[in-house]
N, C-alpha and C positions, 0 to 999 in steps of 0.2 A: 331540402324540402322538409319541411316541418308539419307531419301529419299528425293530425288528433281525431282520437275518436267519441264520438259524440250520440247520444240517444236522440230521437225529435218524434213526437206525440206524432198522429196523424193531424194533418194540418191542409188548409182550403187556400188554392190560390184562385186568380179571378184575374182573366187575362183575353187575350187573341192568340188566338188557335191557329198553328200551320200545319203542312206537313216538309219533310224532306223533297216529295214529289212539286212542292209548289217551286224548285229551281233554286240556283246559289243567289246568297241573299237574301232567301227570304226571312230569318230569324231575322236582320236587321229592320227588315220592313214591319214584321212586327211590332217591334219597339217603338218602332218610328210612330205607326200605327195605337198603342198603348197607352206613349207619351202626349200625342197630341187630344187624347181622347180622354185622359187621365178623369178630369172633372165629373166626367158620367159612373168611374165609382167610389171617387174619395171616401162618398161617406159610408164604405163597404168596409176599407181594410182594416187590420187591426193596429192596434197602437200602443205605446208602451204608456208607464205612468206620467212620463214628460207630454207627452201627444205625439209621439213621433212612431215612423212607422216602423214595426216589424220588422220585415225583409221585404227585398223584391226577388224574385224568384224566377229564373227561365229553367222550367219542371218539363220535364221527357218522358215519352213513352213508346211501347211499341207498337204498331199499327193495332194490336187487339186492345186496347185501353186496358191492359192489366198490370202494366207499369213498369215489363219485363226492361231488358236492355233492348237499346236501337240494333236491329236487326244488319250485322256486318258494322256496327257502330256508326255506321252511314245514314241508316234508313228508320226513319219515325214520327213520329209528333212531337210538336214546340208548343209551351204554353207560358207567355210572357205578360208579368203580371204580378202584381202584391201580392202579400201570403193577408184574406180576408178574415172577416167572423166567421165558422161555421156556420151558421145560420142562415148568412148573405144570400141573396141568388142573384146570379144573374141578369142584369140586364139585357134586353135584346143586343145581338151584336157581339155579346161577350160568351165566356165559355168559364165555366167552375171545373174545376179538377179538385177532388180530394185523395191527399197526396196520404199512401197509408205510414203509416208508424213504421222505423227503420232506425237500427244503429249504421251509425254510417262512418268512415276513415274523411274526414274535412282537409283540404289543403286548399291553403292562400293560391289561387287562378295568378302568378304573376308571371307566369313565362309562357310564348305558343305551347310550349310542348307540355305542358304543365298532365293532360291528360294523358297522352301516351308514357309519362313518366311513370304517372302513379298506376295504368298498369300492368308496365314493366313491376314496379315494385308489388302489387299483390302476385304476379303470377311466381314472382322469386319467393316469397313469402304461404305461395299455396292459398291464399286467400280467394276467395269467388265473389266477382259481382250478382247479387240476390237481386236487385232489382236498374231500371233505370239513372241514371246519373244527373243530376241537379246542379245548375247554375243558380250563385246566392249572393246578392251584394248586399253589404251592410249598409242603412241608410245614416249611419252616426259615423262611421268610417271611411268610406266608397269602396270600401278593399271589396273584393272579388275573390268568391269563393268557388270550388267545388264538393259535393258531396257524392260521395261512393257508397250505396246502399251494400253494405255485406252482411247482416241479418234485419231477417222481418220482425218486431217483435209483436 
């Protein structure tokens, strides 16, 4: 498992809002959700010098939107969705999360267990989760990331 650690500015995702309490499934319905609706904010997100997108982002929180960790790692809000302009709002139907500034330990999402792996390894290593845990796909790559908040900066 190949983890790096990485700094990320506070940054705006712009997405469809769940929670855990909406039943198994429903992150996928989200996306489902996201994808089909995509067009209503293309011209929100952000983009690199090519035109290409940023990242996509499935961003978490704890039911008090302060961005803690999912309560039991079970229990939270989903927010699935591009990483936008600050500036962007929302359309009706959508939800902005501004995700705050975090150093974060990054590992390639490639195995189920990939979470409980990593932490296994912070809790060998004494490291604490500082905030909620962030799904990240690269839209140049498709790899699938995780990000581990362990300071707020």
């Amino acid at each position: 498992m190949n983890i790096e650690r990485k700094s990320k500015e506070s940054f705006t995702v712009i997405g469809k809002e769940g929670s855990t309490s909406d039943g198994e499934g429903f992150i996928q319905k989200l996306w489902k959700e996201t994808n089909d609706h995509f067009d209503e904010i293309e011209d929100l997100t952000k983009r690199d010098d090519h035109g290409d997108l940023v990242g996509i982002w499935g961003t978490m929180t704890d039911f008090s939107r302060s961005f803690k960790p999912w309560e039991d790692s079970s229990k939270g809000l989903y927010l699935a969705g591009p990483e936008c302009r600050d500036d962007a709002e929302a359309p009706e139907g959508w939800t902005k999360w501004v995700i705050p500034s975090y150093e974060y330990l990054v590992v390639e999402w490639d195995e189920e267990d990939t979470f409980s792996k990593m932490l296994k390894y912070m809790k060998d290593n004494d490291i604490s989760l500082t905030g909620a845990v962030h799904d990240f796909t690269s839209p140049k790559t498709g790899k699938n990331y995780m990000y581990f908040p362990v300071r707020k900066l």
